[in-house]
C-alpha positions in Angstrom: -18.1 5.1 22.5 -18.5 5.6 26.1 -15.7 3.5 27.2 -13.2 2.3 25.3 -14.9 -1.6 25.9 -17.9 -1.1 24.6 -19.4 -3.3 22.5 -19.4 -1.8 19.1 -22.4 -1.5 16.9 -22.6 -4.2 13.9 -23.8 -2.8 11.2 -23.5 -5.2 8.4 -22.4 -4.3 4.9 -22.6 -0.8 3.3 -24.2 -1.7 0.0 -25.6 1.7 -2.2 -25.9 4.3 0.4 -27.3 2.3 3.7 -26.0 -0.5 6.0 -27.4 -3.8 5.7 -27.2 -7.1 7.3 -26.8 -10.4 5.1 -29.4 -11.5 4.2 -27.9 -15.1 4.3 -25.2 -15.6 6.7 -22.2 -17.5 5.8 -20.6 -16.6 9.1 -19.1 -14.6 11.7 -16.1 -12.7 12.4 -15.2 -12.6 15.9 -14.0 -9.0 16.8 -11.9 -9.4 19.9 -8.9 -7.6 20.9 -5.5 -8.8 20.9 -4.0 -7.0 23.6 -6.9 -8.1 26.1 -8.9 -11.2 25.1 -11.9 -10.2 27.4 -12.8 -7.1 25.6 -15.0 -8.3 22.9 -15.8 -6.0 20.2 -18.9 -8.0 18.5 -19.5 -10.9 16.6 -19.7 -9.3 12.7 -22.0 -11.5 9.6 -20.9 -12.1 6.5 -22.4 -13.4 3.1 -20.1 -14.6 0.6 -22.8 -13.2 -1.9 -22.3 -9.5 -0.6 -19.4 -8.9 -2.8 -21.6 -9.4 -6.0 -24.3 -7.5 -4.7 -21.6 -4.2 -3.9 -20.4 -4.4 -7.2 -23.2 -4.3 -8.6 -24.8 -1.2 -7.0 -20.8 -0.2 -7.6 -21.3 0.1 -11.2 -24.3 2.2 -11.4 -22.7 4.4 -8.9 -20.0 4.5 -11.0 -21.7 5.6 -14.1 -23.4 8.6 -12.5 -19.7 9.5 -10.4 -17.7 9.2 -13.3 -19.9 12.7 -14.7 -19.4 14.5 -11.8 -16.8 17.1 -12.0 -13.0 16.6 -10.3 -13.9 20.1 -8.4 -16.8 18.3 -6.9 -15.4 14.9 -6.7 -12.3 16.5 -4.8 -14.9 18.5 -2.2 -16.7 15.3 -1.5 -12.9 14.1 -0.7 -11.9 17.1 1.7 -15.5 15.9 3.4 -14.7 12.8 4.4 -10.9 14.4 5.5 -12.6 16.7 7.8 -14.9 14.0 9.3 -11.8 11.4 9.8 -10.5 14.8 11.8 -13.8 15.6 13.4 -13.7 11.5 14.8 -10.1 11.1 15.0 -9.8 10.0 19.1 -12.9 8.1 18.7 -10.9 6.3 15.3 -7.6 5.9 17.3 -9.2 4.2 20.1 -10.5 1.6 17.7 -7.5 1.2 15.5 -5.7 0.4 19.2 -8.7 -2.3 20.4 -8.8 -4.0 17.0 -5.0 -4.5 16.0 -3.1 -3.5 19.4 -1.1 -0.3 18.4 -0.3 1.5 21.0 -2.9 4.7 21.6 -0.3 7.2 20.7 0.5 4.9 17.1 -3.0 4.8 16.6 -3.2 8.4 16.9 -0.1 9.2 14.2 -1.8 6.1 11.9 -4.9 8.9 12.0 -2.9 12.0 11.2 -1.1 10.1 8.7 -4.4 9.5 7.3 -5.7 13.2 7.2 -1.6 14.6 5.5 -2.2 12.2 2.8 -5.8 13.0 2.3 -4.5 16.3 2.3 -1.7 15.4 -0.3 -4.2 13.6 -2.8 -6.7 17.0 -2.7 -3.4 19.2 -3.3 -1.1 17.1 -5.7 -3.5 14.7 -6.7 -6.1 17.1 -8.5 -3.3 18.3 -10.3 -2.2 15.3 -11.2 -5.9 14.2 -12.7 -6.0 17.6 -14.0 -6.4 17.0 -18.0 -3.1 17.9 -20.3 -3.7 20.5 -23.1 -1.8 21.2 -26.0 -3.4 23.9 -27.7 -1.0 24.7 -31.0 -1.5 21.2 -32.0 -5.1 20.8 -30.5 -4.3 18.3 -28.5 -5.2 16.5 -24.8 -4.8 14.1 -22.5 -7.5 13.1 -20.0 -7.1 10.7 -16.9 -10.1 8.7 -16.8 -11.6 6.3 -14.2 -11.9 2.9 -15.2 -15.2 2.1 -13.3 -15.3 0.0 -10.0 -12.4 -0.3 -7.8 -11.8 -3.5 -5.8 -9.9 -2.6 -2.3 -8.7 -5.4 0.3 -6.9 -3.7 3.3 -4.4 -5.2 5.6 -4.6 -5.3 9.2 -1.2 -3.4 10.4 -2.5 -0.3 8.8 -6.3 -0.5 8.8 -7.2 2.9 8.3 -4.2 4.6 6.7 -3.9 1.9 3.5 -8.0 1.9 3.0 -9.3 5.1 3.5 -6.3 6.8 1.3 -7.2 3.9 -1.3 -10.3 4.5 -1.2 -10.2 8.0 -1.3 -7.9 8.2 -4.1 -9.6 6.0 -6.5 -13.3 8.1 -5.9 -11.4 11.7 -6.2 -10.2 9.7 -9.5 -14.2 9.7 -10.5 -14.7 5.5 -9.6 -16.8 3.7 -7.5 -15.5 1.6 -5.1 -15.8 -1.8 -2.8 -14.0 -2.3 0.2 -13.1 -5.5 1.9 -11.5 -4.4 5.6 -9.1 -6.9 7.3 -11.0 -9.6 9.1 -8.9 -8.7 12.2 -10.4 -4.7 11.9 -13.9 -4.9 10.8 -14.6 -2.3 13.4 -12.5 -0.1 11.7 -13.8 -1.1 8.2 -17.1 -0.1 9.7 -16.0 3.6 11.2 -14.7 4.4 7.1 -18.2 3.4 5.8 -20.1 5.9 8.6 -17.2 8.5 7.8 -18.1 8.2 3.9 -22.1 8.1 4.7 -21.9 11.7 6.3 -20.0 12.8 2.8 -23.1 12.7 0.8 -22.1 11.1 -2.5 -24.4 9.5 -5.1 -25.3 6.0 -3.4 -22.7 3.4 -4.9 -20.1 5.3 -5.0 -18.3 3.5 -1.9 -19.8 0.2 -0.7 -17.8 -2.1 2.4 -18.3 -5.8 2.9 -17.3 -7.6 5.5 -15.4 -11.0 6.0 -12.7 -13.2 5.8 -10.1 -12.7 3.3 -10.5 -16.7 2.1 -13.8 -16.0 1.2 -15.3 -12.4 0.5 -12.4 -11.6 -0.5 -11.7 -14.3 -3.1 -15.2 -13.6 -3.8 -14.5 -9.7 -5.0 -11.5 -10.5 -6.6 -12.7 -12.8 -8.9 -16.1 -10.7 -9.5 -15.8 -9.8 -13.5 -17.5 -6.7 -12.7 -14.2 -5.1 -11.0 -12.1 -2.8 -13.3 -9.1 -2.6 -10.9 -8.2 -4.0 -7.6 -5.7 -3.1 -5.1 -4.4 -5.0 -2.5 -1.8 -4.6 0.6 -1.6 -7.9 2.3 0.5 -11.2 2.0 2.7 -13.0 -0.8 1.0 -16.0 -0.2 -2.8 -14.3 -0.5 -1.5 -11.7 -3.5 -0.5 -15.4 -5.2 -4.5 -16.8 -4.8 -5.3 -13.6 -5.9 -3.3 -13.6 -8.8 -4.6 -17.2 -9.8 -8.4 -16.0 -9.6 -7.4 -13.2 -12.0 -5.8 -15.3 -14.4 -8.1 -15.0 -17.0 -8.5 -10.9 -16.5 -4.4 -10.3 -17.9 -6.1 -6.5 -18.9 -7.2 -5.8 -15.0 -5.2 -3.5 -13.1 -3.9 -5.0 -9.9 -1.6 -3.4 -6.8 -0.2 -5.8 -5.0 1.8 -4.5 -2.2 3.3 -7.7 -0.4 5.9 -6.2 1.9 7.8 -8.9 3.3 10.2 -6.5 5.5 13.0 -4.6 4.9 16.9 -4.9 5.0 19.4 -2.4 6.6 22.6 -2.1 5.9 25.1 -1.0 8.8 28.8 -0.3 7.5 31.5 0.7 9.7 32.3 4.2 9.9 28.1 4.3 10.9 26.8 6.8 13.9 26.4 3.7 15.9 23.9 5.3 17.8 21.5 6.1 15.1 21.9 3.0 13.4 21.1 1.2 16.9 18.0 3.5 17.6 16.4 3.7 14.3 16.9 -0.6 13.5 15.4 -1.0 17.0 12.2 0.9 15.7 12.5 -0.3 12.1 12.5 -3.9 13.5 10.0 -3.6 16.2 7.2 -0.5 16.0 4.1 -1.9 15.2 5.2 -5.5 16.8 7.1 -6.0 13.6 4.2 -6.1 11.3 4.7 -3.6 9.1 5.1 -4.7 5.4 8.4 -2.4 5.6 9.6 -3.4 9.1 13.3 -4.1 9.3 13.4 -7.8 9.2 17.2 -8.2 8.5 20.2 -6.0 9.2 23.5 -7.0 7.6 26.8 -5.3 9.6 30.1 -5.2 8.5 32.7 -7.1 11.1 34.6 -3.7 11.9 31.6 -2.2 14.1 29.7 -5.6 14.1 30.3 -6.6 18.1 29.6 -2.8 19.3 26.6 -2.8 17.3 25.0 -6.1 18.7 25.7 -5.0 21.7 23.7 -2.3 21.6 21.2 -3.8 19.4 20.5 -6.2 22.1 20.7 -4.1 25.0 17.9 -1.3 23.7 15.6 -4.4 22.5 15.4 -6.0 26.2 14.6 -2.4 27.6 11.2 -2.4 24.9 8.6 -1.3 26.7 5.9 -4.3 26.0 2.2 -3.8 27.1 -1.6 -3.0 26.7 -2.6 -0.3 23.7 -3.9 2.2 26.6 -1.1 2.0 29.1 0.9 4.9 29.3 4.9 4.8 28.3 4.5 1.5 25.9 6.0 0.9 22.8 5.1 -2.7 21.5 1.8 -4.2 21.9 0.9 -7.6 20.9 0.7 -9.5 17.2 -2.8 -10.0 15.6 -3.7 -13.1 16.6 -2.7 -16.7 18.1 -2.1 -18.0 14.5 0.8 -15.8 14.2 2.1 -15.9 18.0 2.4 -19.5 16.7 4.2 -19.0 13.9 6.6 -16.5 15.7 7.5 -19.4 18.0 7.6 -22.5 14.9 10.3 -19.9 13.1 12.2 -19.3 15.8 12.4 -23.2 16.8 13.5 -23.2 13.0 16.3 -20.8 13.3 17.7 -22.9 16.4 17.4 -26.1 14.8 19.3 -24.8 11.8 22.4 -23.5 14.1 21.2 -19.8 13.8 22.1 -18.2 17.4 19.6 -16.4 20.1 20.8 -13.4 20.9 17.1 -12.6 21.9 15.7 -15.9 22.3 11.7 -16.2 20.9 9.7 -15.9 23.9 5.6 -15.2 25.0 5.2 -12.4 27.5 2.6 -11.4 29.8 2.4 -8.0 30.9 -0.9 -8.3 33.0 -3.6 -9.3 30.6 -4.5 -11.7 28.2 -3.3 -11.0 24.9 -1.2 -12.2 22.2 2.1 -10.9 23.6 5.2 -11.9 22.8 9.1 -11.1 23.4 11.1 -8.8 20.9 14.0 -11.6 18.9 16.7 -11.4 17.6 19.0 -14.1 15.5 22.4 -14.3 14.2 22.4 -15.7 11.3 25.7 -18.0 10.0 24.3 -17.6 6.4 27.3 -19.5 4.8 26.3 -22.8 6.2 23.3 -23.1 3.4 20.4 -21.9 5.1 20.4 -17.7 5.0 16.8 -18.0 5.8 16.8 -15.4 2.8 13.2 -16.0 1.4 10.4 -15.8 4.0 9.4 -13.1 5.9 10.2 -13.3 9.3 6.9 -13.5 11.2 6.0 -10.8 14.0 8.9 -9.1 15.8 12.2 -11.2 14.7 15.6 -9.9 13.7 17.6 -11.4 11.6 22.0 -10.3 12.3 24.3 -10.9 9.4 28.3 -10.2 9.7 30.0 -9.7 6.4 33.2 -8.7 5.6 32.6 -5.5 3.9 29.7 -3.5 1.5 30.3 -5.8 -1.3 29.6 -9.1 0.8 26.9 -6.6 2.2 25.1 -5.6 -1.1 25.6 -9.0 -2.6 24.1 -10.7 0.5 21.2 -8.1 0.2 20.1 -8.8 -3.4 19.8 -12.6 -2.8 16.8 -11.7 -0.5 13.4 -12.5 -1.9 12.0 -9.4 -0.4 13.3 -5.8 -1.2 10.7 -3.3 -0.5 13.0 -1.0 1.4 16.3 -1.0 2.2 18.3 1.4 4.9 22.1 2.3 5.0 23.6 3.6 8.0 27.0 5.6 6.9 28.7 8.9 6.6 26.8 11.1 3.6 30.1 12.1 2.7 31.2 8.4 2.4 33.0 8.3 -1.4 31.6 4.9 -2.1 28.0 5.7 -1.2 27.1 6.3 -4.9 28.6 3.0 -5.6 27.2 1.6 -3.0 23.2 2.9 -3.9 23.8 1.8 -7.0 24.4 -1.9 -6.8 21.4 -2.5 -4.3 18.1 -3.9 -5.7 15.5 -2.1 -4.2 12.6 -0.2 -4.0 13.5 2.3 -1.6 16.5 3.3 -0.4 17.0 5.5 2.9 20.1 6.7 4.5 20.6 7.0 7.9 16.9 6.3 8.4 14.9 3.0 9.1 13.4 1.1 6.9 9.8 2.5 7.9 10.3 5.5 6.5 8.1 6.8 3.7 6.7 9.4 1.6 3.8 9.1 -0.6 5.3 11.8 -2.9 7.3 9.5 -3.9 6.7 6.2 -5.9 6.2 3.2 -3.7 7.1 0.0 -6.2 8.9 -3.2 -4.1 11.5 -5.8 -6.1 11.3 -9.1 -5.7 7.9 -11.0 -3.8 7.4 -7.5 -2.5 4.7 -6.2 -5.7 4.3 -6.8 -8.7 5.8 -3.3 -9.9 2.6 -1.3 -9.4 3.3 2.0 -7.4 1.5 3.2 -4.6 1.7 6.7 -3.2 0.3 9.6 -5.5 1.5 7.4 -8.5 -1.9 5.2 -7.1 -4.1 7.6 -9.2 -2.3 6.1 -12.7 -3.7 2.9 -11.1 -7.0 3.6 -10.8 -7.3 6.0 -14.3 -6.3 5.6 -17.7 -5.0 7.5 -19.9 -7.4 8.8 -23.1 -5.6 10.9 -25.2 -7.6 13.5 -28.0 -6.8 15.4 -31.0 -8.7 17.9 -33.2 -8.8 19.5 -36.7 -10.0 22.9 -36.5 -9.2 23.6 -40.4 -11.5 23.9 -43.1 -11.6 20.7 -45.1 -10.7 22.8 -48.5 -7.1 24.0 -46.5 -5.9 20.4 -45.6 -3.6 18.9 -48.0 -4.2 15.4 -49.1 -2.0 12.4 -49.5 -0.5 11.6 -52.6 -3.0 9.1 -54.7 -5.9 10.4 -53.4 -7.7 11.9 -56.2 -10.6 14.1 -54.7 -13.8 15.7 -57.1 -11.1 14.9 -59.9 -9.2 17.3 -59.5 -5.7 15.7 -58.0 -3.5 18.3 -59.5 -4.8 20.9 -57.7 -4.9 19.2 -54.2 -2.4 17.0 -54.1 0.6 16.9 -52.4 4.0 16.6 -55.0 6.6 15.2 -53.8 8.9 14.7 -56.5 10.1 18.3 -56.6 11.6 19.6 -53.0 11.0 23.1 -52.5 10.8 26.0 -49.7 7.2 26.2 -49.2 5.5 24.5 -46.5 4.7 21.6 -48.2 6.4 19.3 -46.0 5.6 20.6 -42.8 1.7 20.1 -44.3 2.1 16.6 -45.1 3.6 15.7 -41.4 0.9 17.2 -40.4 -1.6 15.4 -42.0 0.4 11.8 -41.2 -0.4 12.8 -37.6 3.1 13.2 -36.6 3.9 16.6 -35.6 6.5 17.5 -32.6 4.7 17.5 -29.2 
């Protein structure tokens, strides 16, 4: 691009090495940027019938991939790493006029991108790396399972689908992505980024369109053999419907639905004010592991609102390419308009504004709106425990202690991640760790914070106990394990009323009389169950 409002260039699909257009349009996407209505990215086709046609092609790229060896699969990996790096301002500035980030959050999503690509071609070949047991002659291989279904969300649209991707093709599968319908664009840069890699054609395919209907469309396609998606509770439910039938797929479903922290009093009030601020708000609250609720013990509760409050009305709220901004808008009007209808919600049932719900307008047309924050009186019988609060709202809860605290916590229907804000030498923190639900659990650090080192499994709505991270690659392989017999036949003793060339005396196995030989030690192995 020449200027960051140019019109980009629609492509179409990516179907078996090349870029087509539908052949019979179902319809458009309209790519238009949220933080400035009058920068129009391009009106993108779609064909409800791509997704068959990309699985297809998937599966004979798939057969020829799954030969090729890890070393090779893994270079064609660290190509498409150093191209994302080659393009990474030109990817940034698209990440920011598609979804809104900031230019300097676009710019981390990208280097995000290239550590984990990194991470996958360090740890990740040794993880597909095949097990050997020689003294038994035995080993385990990680397979792929064939074609790899991937539908990518919006609020990370190049760090959750190019790692997918590239994770399940180092892993020796074919794949088919479906972008976001609110970053086609962005869909559209991985596909030229993979086209300069020069893999077999097949081996990655992108289709474009809306989630309701190429999407549907690739996650009931019987040709898939695993599917991973990041996205809502209420699409991962239709998607679990459509593969009803399929119990033996493999399916991710990484649901989010924000995180919790937990602020007790002897906290660095500070650093629980700072990093809930971010937790809460980076991103415009549309993170799957944004804080959406802080519960605070009544001892530091007032000085922590306080602050709370008076760091969230100094947010810095504008356009992605203005210097010194830290939230730009939500995705769309459809969830500007939900942000408002929960907030009216809240009101109506008693919850208190400490940051009332509001639009803003820093200058341009875009889908800005005002950080919020509620208290909640959760003892009156509505907690508003079990949605996820749309966009950038904060839920307050004051509770008497960490045991109101933790119990209060576990009734949430959402528990991807979970922060606690207290001294490390705190004697009860043990306690404390151990009686939240959660998937993650950081201390002293928002909710946001990840590694993909580590196992990434949510409790409650927030997956369906799939791990992401480097734990992905189990996703996307299976397991095929292999022994050998290397004896001669004539060494091997045989079970016990198996008479072989009539002869049983002289072959057979007695058991009746115990001795020192190695009789025994034979016969286990022979029943297959020798120690590891």
């Amino acid at each position: 691009m020449n200027d960051i409002r140019d019109r980009l260039l629609r492509r179409g699909d990516y179907v078996h090495g090349s870029f087509v257009k539908p052949e019979v349009v179902d319809g458009y996407i309209n790519g238009v940027n949220p933080g400035d209505r009058s920068d129009v990215l391009g009106r993108f086709p779609f064909s409800e019938s791509s997704a068959d046609d990309a699985v297809d092609f998937a599966t004979l790229g798939a057969k020829v991939w799954r030969r090729v060896p890890l070393g090779d699969r893994a270079a064609a990996v660290k190509r498409f790493r150093d191209q994302l790096a080659r393009f990474q301002e030109h990817t940034a500035a698209l990440i920011s006029r598609e979804v809104g980030k900031p230019i300097w959050e676009s710019r981390q999503e990208v280097l995000a991108a290239i550590r984990a690509l990194d991470l996958y071609l360090d740890d990740g070949v040794d993880r597909l790396a095949p097990r050997v047991i020689e003294e038994i002659g035995a080993r385990s291989d990680r397979l792929p399972r064939g074609v790899v279904g991937v539908l990518g969300p919006y609020n990370f649209p190049l760090l959750v689908p190019a790692t997918h991707c590239a994770a399940a093709i180092l892993a020796g599968n074919a794949v088919v992505l479906k972008p976001s319908k609110f970053a086609p664009g962005v869909g559209q840069a991985i596909a030229e980024l993979w086209d300069r890699c020069r893999v077999p054609r097949g081996v990655f395919n992108l289709v474009q369109g809306p989630g309701s209907v190429v999407g549907q469309r690739l996650a009931a396609n019987p040709g898939l053999d695993a599917l991973l998606f990041t996205g809502s509770y209420a699409t991962a439910t239709a998607i679990r419907q459509l593969t009803i039938d399929r119990p033996e797929l493999p399916l991710m479903i990484q649901s989010g639905g924000t995180g919790t922290a937990i602020i007790l009093d002897d906290a660095e009030l500070d650093r629980a004010v700072y990093e809930t601020t971010v937790g809460a708000f980076l991103t415009a609250g549309q993170r799957h592991n944004s804080t959406g609720r802080v519960v605070v013990t009544e001892g530091i509760y007032q000085r922590f609102v306080e602050g709370l409050v008076r760091h969230t009305m100094r947010i810095s709220i504008g356009y992605a390419f203005e210097p010194d901004v830290f939230m730009g808008p939500v995705i769309s009007e459809n969830l500007r308009t939900r942000y408002r209808r929960y907030a009216r919600r809240l009101t109506a049932k008693g919850q208190v504004a400490l940051c009332a719900a509001a639009h803003d307008t820093p200058g341009r047309r875009g889908f800005y709106v005002r950080p919020a924050i509620y208290r909640i009186n959760w003892d009156n019988g509505h907690p508003f425990l079990d949605e996820e609060p749309p966009g950038p709202i904060l839920l307050v809860y004051q509770v008497k202690n960490w045991e109101e605290a933790a119990a209060l916590h576990n009734q949430s229907s959402y528990r991807l991640a979970t922060s606690i804000f207290t001294r490390l030498d705190n004697p009860l923190l043990p306690e404390i760790a151990d009686r939240l639900r959660t998937g993650a659990l950081n201390i002293n650090r928002s909710t946001i914070g990840a590694s993909l080192r580590l196992p990434s499994v949510g409790l409650g709505r927030s997956s369906n106990g799939v791990s992401g991270g480097l734990a992905l690659l189990d996703v996307v392989t299976h397991s095929r394990s292999q022994l050998v017999e290397a004896r001669p036949f004539d060494t091997i003793a045989r079970l016990p009323g198996v008479h072989w060339d009539g002869e049983p005396t002289d072959t057979t196995v007695e058991l009746d009389d115990v001795t020192e030989d190695d009789d025994m030690i034979d016969l286990s192995s022979a029943l297959e169950v020798a120690a590891d």
